[in-house]
N, C-alpha and C positions, 0 to 999 in steps of 0.2 A: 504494500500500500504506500511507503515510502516511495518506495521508487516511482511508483506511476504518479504522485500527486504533488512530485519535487519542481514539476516544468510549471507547475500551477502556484509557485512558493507556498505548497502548504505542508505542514510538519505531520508526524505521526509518530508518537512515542506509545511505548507502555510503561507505566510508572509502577512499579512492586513498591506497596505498602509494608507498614510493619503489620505487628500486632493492635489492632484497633482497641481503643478503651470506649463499647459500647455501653447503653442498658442491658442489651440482653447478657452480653459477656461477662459483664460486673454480675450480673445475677448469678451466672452459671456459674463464677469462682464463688462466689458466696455459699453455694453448696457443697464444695470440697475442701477436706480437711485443709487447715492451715499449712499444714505442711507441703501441702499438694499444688497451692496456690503460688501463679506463676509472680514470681518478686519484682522482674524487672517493667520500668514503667511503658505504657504502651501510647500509643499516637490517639490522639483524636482525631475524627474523622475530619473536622476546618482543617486541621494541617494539610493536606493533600489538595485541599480546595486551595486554600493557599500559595501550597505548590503550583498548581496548575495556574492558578492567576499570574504568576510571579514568571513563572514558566513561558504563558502568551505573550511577556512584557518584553521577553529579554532578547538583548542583541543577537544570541548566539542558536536561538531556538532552528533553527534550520541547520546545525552544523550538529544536534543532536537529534534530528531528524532520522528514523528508525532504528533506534536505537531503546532499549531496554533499560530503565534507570531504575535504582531505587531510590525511592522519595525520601531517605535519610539523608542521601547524598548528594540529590538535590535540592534540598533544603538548606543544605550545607553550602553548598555553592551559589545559590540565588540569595545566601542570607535570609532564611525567612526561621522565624520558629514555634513553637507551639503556643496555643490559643493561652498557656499556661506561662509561657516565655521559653520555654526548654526547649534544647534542639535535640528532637529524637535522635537515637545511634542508629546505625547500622547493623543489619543483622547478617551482612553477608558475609563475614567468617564463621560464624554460625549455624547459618541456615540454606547459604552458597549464594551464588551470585546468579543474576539472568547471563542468556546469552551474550555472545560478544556480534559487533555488528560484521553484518558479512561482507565481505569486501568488494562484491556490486553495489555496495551503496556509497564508499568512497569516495 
């Protein structure tokens, strides 16, 4: 989709979220033992909107144009941070990284 919608200057990314701090999610930890309960803090779902907003603004949106990001890192780089002030981490040594872009898109 990159590739075809690049003559048109328009972008297409996929952004990998972290772990969201829903209602439903917060409920479902509330039913497992404390010990079971995941510690580290999780993203709201504004962040990613945020992302995305911050994302349509910037110079470079087309030179990340099919490309796979995670929105920690994104975040990180657009300078943007949670609704809370905090800048979610990254879960890609963790949990691993998206693909890398393929090199038709170059």
């Amino acid at each position: 989709m990159a590739k075809d919608l690049r003559p048109h200057n328009v972008a297409a990314v996929s952004i990998w979220m972290g772990g969201l701090d829903t209602e439903p999610a917060r409920a479902h930890f509330a039913t497992l033992p404390a010990e079971a309960r995941p510690t580290n803090r999780r993203e709201s779902p504004q962040f990613t909107g945020r992302v995305i907003s911050a994302l349509y603004a910037a110079d470079d949106l087309m030179q990340l144009s099919g490309r796979a990001l995670i929105g920690a890192e994104l975040g990180a780089h657009l300078g943007i941070t949670d609704i809370d002030g905090s800048a979610p981490l990254s879960l890609r040594y963790t949990l691993g990284g998206p693909p890398e872009l393929h090199r038709s898109l170059y």
